[in-house]
N, C-alpha and C positions, 0 to 999 in steps of 0.2 A: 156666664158671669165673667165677662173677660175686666182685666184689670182687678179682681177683686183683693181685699185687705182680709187678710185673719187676724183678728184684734184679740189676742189673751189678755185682760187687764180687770180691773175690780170693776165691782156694779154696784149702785145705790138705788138705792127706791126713790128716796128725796135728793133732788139737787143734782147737777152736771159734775159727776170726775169719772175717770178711765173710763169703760164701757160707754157711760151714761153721756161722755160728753163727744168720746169721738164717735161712735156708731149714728151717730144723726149727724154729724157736721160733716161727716167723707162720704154721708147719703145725700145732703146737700151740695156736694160735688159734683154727685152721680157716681160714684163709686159704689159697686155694691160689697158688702162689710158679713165674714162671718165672725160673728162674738162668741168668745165663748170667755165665761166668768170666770175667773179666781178666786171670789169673794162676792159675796150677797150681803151687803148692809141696811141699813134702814136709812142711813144718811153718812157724811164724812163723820169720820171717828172722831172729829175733834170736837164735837156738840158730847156735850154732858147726856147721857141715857140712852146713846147709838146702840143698836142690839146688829147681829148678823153672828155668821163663822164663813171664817176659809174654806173654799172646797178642797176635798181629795185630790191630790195628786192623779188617780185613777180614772176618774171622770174629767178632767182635760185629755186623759188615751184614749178614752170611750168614745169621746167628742169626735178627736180626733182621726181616732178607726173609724166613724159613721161616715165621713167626710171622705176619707179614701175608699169606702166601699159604693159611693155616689159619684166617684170621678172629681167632686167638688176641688178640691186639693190642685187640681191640672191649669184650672184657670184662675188661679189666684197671684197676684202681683207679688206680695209682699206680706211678710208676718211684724206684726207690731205689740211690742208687750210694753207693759208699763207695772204697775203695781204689783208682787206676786204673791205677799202675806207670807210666805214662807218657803225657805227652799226646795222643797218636793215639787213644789208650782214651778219653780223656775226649770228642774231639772227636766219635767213634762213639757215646758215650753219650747226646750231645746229637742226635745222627743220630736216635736211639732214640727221644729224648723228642720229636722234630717226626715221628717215624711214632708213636709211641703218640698224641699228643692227635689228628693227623690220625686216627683209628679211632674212638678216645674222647675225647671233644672235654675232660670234665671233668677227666679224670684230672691228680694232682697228683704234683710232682716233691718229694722228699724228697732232700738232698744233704747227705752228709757227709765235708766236707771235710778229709779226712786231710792232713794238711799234715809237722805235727810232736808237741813235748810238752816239758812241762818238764821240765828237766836235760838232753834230749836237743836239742834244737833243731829246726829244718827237719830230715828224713831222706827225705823223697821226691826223685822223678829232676827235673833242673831242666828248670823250667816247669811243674810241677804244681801250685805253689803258687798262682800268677799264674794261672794256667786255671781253680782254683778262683775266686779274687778278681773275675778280669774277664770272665769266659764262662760258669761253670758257675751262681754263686749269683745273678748278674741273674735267671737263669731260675726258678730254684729257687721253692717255697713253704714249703719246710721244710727250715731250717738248723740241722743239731746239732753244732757246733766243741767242741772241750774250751776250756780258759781259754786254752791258748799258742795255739791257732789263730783265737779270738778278736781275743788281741791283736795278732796278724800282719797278720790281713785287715783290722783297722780304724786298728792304729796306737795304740789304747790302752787300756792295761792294767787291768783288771778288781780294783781294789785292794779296793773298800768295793764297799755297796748303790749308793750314786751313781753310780760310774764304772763299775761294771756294768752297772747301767742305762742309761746315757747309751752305753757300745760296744753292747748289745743293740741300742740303738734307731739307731744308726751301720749296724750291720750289714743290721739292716731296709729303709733308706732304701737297701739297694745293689738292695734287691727280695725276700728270703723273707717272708711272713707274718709266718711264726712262728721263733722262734729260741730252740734250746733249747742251753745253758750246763752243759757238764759239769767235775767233775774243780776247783771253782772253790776254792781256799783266800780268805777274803774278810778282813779285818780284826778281823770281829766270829764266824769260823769257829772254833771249838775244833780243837785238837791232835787230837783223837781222832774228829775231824766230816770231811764234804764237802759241798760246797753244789751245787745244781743248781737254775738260773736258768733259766725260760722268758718269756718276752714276746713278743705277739702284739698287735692290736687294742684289746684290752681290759685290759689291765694285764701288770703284772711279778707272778710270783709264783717262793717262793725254796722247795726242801723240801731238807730235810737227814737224813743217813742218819750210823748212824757208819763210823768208816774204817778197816779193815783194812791190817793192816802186810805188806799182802804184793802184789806184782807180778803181777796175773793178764791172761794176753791178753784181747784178743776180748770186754770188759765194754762196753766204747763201740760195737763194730760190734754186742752183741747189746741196747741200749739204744737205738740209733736203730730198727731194726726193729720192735722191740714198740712206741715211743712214734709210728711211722708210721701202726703198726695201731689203737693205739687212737684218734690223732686220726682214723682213717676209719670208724672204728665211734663215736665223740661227738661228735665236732667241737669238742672245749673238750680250748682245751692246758692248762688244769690238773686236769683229770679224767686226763688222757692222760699227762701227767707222773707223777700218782698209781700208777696203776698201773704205767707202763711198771719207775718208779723201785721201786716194791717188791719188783717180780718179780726185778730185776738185783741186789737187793739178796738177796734169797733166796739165787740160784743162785753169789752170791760168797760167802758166808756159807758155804754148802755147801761151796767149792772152797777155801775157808780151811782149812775145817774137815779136809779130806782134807792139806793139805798141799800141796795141787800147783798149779801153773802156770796151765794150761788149765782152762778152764771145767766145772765137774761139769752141763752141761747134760742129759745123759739119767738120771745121778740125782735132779737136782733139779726134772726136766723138768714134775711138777702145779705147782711152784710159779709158773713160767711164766702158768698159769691163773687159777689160784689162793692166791696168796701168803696165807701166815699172818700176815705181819705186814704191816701197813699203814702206809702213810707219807701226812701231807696236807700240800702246800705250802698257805707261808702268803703273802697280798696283800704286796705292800713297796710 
Protein backbone atom coordinates (compact mmCIF):
# COMPACT_ATOMS: atom_id res chain seq x y z
CA UNK A 1 0.00 0.00 0.00
CA UNK A 2 2.53 2.63 -0.77
CA UNK A 3 1.32 6.14 -0.24
CA UNK A 4 -1.28 5.10 2.14
CA UNK A 5 -3.44 7.57 4.60
CA UNK A 6 -4.33 6.50 8.35
CA UNK A 7 -7.53 8.39 8.84
CA UNK A 8 -8.49 8.65 12.75
CA UNK A 9 -11.76 10.63 12.41
CA UNK A 10 -15.72 9.99 13.28
CA UNK A 11 -17.99 7.58 11.35
CA UNK A 12 -21.71 7.90 10.38
CA UNK A 13 -23.92 5.50 9.12
CA UNK A 14 -26.02 8.09 7.35
CA UNK A 15 -24.47 11.00 5.34
CA UNK A 16 -20.71 11.93 4.44
CA UNK A 17 -18.41 13.48 7.54
CA UNK A 18 -14.97 12.39 8.78
CA UNK A 19 -14.37 8.77 8.01
CA UNK A 20 -17.59 8.65 5.99
CA UNK A 21 -16.48 11.35 3.65
CA UNK A 22 -12.74 11.10 3.39
CA UNK A 23 -12.06 7.29 3.10
CA UNK A 24 -13.90 7.15 -0.37
CA UNK A 25 -12.86 10.54 -1.88
CA UNK A 26 -8.57 9.65 -1.12
CA UNK A 27 -9.99 6.08 -2.75
CA UNK A 28 -11.11 8.09 -5.53
CA UNK A 29 -7.67 9.43 -5.78
CA UNK A 30 -6.32 6.03 -5.50
CA UNK A 31 -4.96 6.37 -2.41
CA UNK A 32 -5.32 3.54 -0.30
CA UNK A 33 -7.02 4.69 3.37
CA UNK A 34 -6.61 2.86 6.82
CA UNK A 35 -9.78 4.10 8.98
CA UNK A 36 -9.97 3.58 11.94
CA UNK A 37 -13.20 5.32 13.98
CA UNK A 38 -13.38 7.50 16.89
CA UNK A 39 -17.06 7.55 17.01
CA UNK A 40 -19.87 5.47 15.46
CA UNK A 41 -23.10 7.63 14.86
CA UNK A 42 -26.20 7.02 13.13
CA UNK A 43 -26.00 10.32 11.40
CA UNK A 44 -24.26 14.01 12.26
CA UNK A 45 -25.19 14.98 15.71
CA UNK A 46 -26.88 17.85 14.60
CA UNK A 47 -30.22 15.92 13.44
CA UNK A 48 -32.66 15.76 16.40
CA UNK A 49 -32.73 11.59 17.59
CA UNK A 50 -28.73 10.78 16.41
CA UNK A 51 -28.02 7.70 18.62
CA UNK A 52 -23.97 6.29 18.56
CA UNK A 53 -20.96 6.60 21.39
CA UNK A 54 -17.26 7.50 21.42
CA UNK A 55 -15.01 4.73 21.15
CA UNK A 56 -12.34 3.75 23.81
CA UNK A 57 -9.26 5.31 23.80
CA UNK A 58 -7.85 1.48 23.91
CA UNK A 59 -9.34 0.22 20.70
CA UNK A 60 -7.47 3.12 18.48
CA UNK A 61 -4.07 1.08 20.38
CA UNK A 62 -5.60 -2.23 19.52
CA UNK A 63 -6.07 -0.74 15.90
CA UNK A 64 -3.13 0.48 15.92
CA UNK A 65 -0.89 -2.51 17.43
CA UNK A 66 -2.69 -4.95 14.58
CA UNK A 67 -1.39 -2.65 12.06
CA UNK A 68 2.25 -2.75 13.35
CA UNK A 69 2.06 -6.41 13.84
CA UNK A 70 1.04 -6.56 9.70
CA UNK A 71 4.02 -4.23 8.72
CA UNK A 72 0.95 -1.96 7.47
CA UNK A 73 2.15 1.16 9.48
CA UNK A 74 5.81 1.04 6.99
CA UNK A 75 3.82 2.02 4.01
CA UNK A 76 1.75 4.66 4.98
CA UNK A 77 2.10 8.41 3.83
CA UNK A 78 0.44 10.30 6.35
CA UNK A 79 -1.81 10.24 9.48
CA UNK A 80 -4.95 12.37 9.26
CA UNK A 81 -7.38 13.17 12.25
CA UNK A 82 -10.27 15.12 12.38
CA UNK A 83 -12.97 14.84 14.80
CA UNK A 84 -11.97 13.10 18.30
CA UNK A 85 -15.09 13.21 20.73
CA UNK A 86 -12.83 13.30 23.40
CA UNK A 87 -9.41 13.53 24.64
CA UNK A 88 -8.43 10.08 25.35
CA UNK A 89 -9.08 9.82 21.23
CA UNK A 90 -6.82 12.42 20.77
CA UNK A 91 -4.08 11.36 23.08
CA UNK A 92 -4.29 7.54 21.22
CA UNK A 93 -4.03 9.50 18.10
CA UNK A 94 -0.84 10.96 18.83
CA UNK A 95 0.09 7.30 20.20
CA UNK A 96 -0.68 6.59 16.45
CA UNK A 97 1.41 9.27 15.08
CA UNK A 98 4.95 8.10 17.39
CA UNK A 99 4.07 4.36 16.06
CA UNK A 100 3.55 5.60 12.34
CA UNK A 101 6.72 7.81 11.90
CA UNK A 102 8.61 4.96 14.17
CA UNK A 103 7.65 2.51 10.68
CA UNK A 104 7.80 5.43 8.48
CA UNK A 105 10.24 7.80 9.58
CA UNK A 106 8.67 10.50 6.68
CA UNK A 107 5.29 10.34 7.09
CA UNK A 108 3.30 13.52 7.78
CA UNK A 109 0.65 14.55 10.18
CA UNK A 110 -2.45 16.38 8.70
CA UNK A 111 -4.61 17.69 11.77
CA UNK A 112 -7.88 19.27 11.69
CA UNK A 113 -8.79 20.70 14.47
CA UNK A 114 -12.48 20.52 14.94
CA UNK A 115 -13.04 22.76 17.65
CA UNK A 116 -16.11 24.88 16.77
CA UNK A 117 -17.83 27.55 14.12
CA UNK A 118 -19.43 30.63 13.72
CA UNK A 119 -22.85 31.19 15.24
CA UNK A 120 -22.21 28.13 17.08
CA UNK A 121 -19.24 28.55 19.14
CA UNK A 122 -16.88 25.94 20.86
CA UNK A 123 -19.31 22.52 20.58
CA UNK A 124 -16.69 19.81 21.24
CA UNK A 125 -16.35 17.61 24.85
CA UNK A 126 -14.03 19.96 27.13
CA UNK A 127 -10.55 19.76 26.62
CA UNK A 128 -10.67 19.04 23.15
CA UNK A 129 -10.13 22.44 22.26
CA UNK A 130 -6.91 22.82 24.38
CA UNK A 131 -5.61 19.33 23.12
CA UNK A 132 -5.75 20.63 19.86
CA UNK A 133 -3.86 24.04 20.81
CA UNK A 134 -1.26 22.45 23.07
CA UNK A 135 -0.57 18.80 22.09
CA UNK A 136 -2.00 17.88 18.78
CA UNK A 137 -0.92 21.03 16.35
CA UNK A 138 2.85 21.41 17.99
CA UNK A 139 3.06 18.00 16.17
CA UNK A 140 1.16 18.51 13.21
CA UNK A 141 2.47 19.54 9.57
CA UNK A 142 -0.76 20.39 8.21
CA UNK A 143 -3.30 22.56 9.91
CA UNK A 144 -6.78 23.13 8.22
CA UNK A 145 -9.03 25.27 10.97
CA UNK A 146 -12.03 26.98 9.48
CA UNK A 147 -11.99 30.95 10.52
CA UNK A 148 -13.69 30.36 14.29
CA UNK A 149 -11.06 27.74 15.10
CA UNK A 150 -8.47 30.01 13.66
CA UNK A 151 -9.36 32.49 15.81
CA UNK A 152 -9.74 30.41 19.04
CA UNK A 153 -6.26 28.76 18.81
CA UNK A 154 -4.43 32.01 18.16
CA UNK A 155 -6.46 34.63 19.83
CA UNK A 156 -7.13 36.61 16.67
CA UNK A 157 -9.56 37.32 14.41
CA UNK A 158 -9.13 36.89 10.79
CA UNK A 159 -10.78 40.36 9.65
CA UNK A 160 -8.85 41.45 6.35
CA UNK A 161 -5.81 39.98 4.11
CA UNK A 162 -3.39 41.47 7.07
CA UNK A 163 -4.92 39.84 10.05
CA UNK A 164 -5.24 36.77 8.20
CA UNK A 165 -2.16 36.60 7.40
CA UNK A 166 -0.49 37.58 10.53
CA UNK A 167 -3.13 34.49 12.63
CA UNK A 168 -1.84 32.21 9.70
CA UNK A 169 1.60 32.94 10.49
CA UNK A 170 0.71 32.87 14.60
CA UNK A 171 -0.68 29.64 14.02
CA UNK A 172 2.58 28.25 12.03
CA UNK A 173 5.06 29.41 14.84
CA UNK A 174 2.94 26.86 17.17
CA UNK A 175 4.60 24.25 14.58
CA UNK A 176 2.28 23.02 11.26
CA UNK A 177 4.00 23.87 7.92
CA UNK A 178 1.36 24.52 6.26
CA UNK A 179 -2.00 26.18 7.27
CA UNK A 180 -4.85 26.08 5.39
CA UNK A 181 -7.96 28.64 6.21
CA UNK A 182 -11.42 27.74 5.38
CA UNK A 183 -15.06 29.14 5.57
CA UNK A 184 -13.17 32.85 5.88
CA UNK A 185 -15.60 35.88 5.28
CA UNK A 186 -12.61 38.73 5.01
CA UNK A 187 -13.42 42.56 4.51
CA UNK A 188 -12.85 42.65 0.89
CA UNK A 189 -15.04 38.95 0.55
CA UNK A 190 -18.35 39.51 -1.44
CA UNK A 191 -21.98 38.42 -0.02
CA UNK A 192 -22.03 35.73 -2.40
CA UNK A 193 -18.03 34.54 -2.04
CA UNK A 194 -15.91 32.43 0.53
CA UNK A 195 -12.30 32.85 0.93
CA UNK A 196 -9.84 30.09 1.63
CA UNK A 197 -6.30 31.08 2.90
CA UNK A 198 -3.23 28.86 2.73
CA UNK A 199 0.19 29.77 3.95
CA UNK A 200 3.28 27.80 4.10
CA UNK A 201 7.16 28.54 3.54
CA UNK A 202 6.64 30.29 0.58
CA UNK A 203 3.91 32.74 0.81
CA UNK A 204 0.06 33.25 1.48
CA UNK A 205 -2.08 32.70 -1.30
CA UNK A 206 -6.11 33.47 -0.99
CA UNK A 207 -8.82 31.41 -3.80
CA UNK A 208 -12.35 32.13 -3.70
CA UNK A 209 -15.21 30.08 -4.85
CA UNK A 210 -18.83 31.48 -4.67
CA UNK A 211 -21.16 30.48 -1.59
CA UNK A 212 -24.03 28.55 -1.51
CA UNK A 213 -27.13 29.50 0.83
CA UNK A 214 -27.31 26.21 2.27
CA UNK A 215 -25.94 24.27 5.38
CA UNK A 216 -24.25 21.10 4.02
CA UNK A 217 -22.28 18.62 6.55
CA UNK A 218 -19.02 16.93 6.10
CA UNK A 219 -17.58 20.08 3.25
CA UNK A 220 -14.50 20.68 5.83
CA UNK A 221 -13.79 16.95 6.78
CA UNK A 222 -14.04 16.18 2.86
CA UNK A 223 -11.57 19.27 1.98
CA UNK A 224 -8.95 18.49 4.46
CA UNK A 225 -8.65 14.87 3.00
CA UNK A 226 -8.31 15.79 -0.73
CA UNK A 227 -5.98 18.86 0.09
CA UNK A 228 -3.81 16.20 2.38
CA UNK A 229 -3.53 14.09 -0.80
CA UNK A 230 -2.75 16.36 -3.14
CA UNK A 231 0.00 18.09 -1.06
CA UNK A 232 1.47 14.32 -1.12
CA UNK A 233 1.23 13.92 -4.51
CA UNK A 234 2.92 18.02 -5.29
CA UNK A 235 4.20 19.21 -2.38
CA UNK A 236 2.97 22.93 -3.37
CA UNK A 237 0.12 24.03 -1.14
CA UNK A 238 -1.20 26.17 -3.89
CA UNK A 239 -1.37 23.47 -6.51
CA UNK A 240 -3.10 21.47 -3.56
CA UNK A 241 -5.41 24.15 -2.67
CA UNK A 242 -6.33 24.42 -6.34
CA UNK A 243 -7.58 21.29 -6.66
CA UNK A 244 -8.62 20.11 -3.40
CA UNK A 245 -10.79 23.56 -3.33
CA UNK A 246 -12.51 22.76 -6.97
CA UNK A 247 -13.31 19.36 -6.20
CA UNK A 248 -15.24 20.46 -2.79
CA UNK A 249 -16.65 22.95 -4.68
CA UNK A 250 -18.10 20.58 -7.32
CA UNK A 251 -19.56 17.98 -4.98
CA UNK A 252 -21.27 21.18 -2.97
CA UNK A 253 -22.57 22.52 -6.06
CA UNK A 254 -24.12 19.13 -6.79
CA UNK A 255 -25.56 18.65 -3.10
CA UNK A 256 -27.12 22.27 -3.61
CA UNK A 257 -28.20 21.43 -6.41
CA UNK A 258 -30.34 18.22 -5.02
CA UNK A 259 -31.58 20.09 -2.18
CA UNK A 260 -30.17 18.22 0.63
CA UNK A 261 -28.00 18.34 3.64
CA UNK A 262 -25.34 15.57 3.20
CA UNK A 263 -22.87 15.65 0.65
CA UNK A 264 -23.96 14.18 -3.13
CA UNK A 265 -20.41 12.44 -2.90
CA UNK A 266 -21.20 9.31 -4.98
CA UNK A 267 -23.07 11.36 -7.44
CA UNK A 268 -20.67 13.68 -7.84
CA UNK A 269 -18.00 11.32 -7.10
CA UNK A 270 -15.66 12.04 -11.08
CA UNK A 271 -15.74 15.41 -9.96
CA UNK A 272 -13.66 14.45 -7.01
CA UNK A 273 -10.93 13.59 -9.97
CA UNK A 274 -11.66 15.68 -12.15
CA UNK A 275 -13.53 18.76 -11.53
CA UNK A 276 -14.96 20.81 -14.42
CA UNK A 277 -14.41 23.82 -13.12
CA UNK A 278 -11.29 25.11 -11.86
CA UNK A 279 -10.47 27.62 -9.25
CA UNK A 280 -6.61 29.44 -8.95
CA UNK A 281 -5.66 31.02 -5.88
CA UNK A 282 -4.16 34.06 -6.05
CA UNK A 283 -0.43 35.37 -4.15
CA UNK A 284 -1.48 38.20 -1.22
Amino acid sequence: MPGAILSIQSHVVYGHVGNSAALFALQRLGREVLPIHTVQFSCHAGYPGWRGRAFEATLIDDCVAGLQAVGALANCAALLTGYIGKVEIGEAALRALDALRGASANAIYACDPVIGDVGKGVYTAPGVAEFFRERALPRADIATPNAFELGWLTGAEARDVPSAKAAIAALRARGPKIVLVTSLRLDDTPADAIDMVVGDDSGFWRLRTPRFPVDVNGAGDLLSALFLAHVLTSRLAPHALASAASSVYAVVAATAARGQRELALIAAQDEIVNPRRLFAPEPL
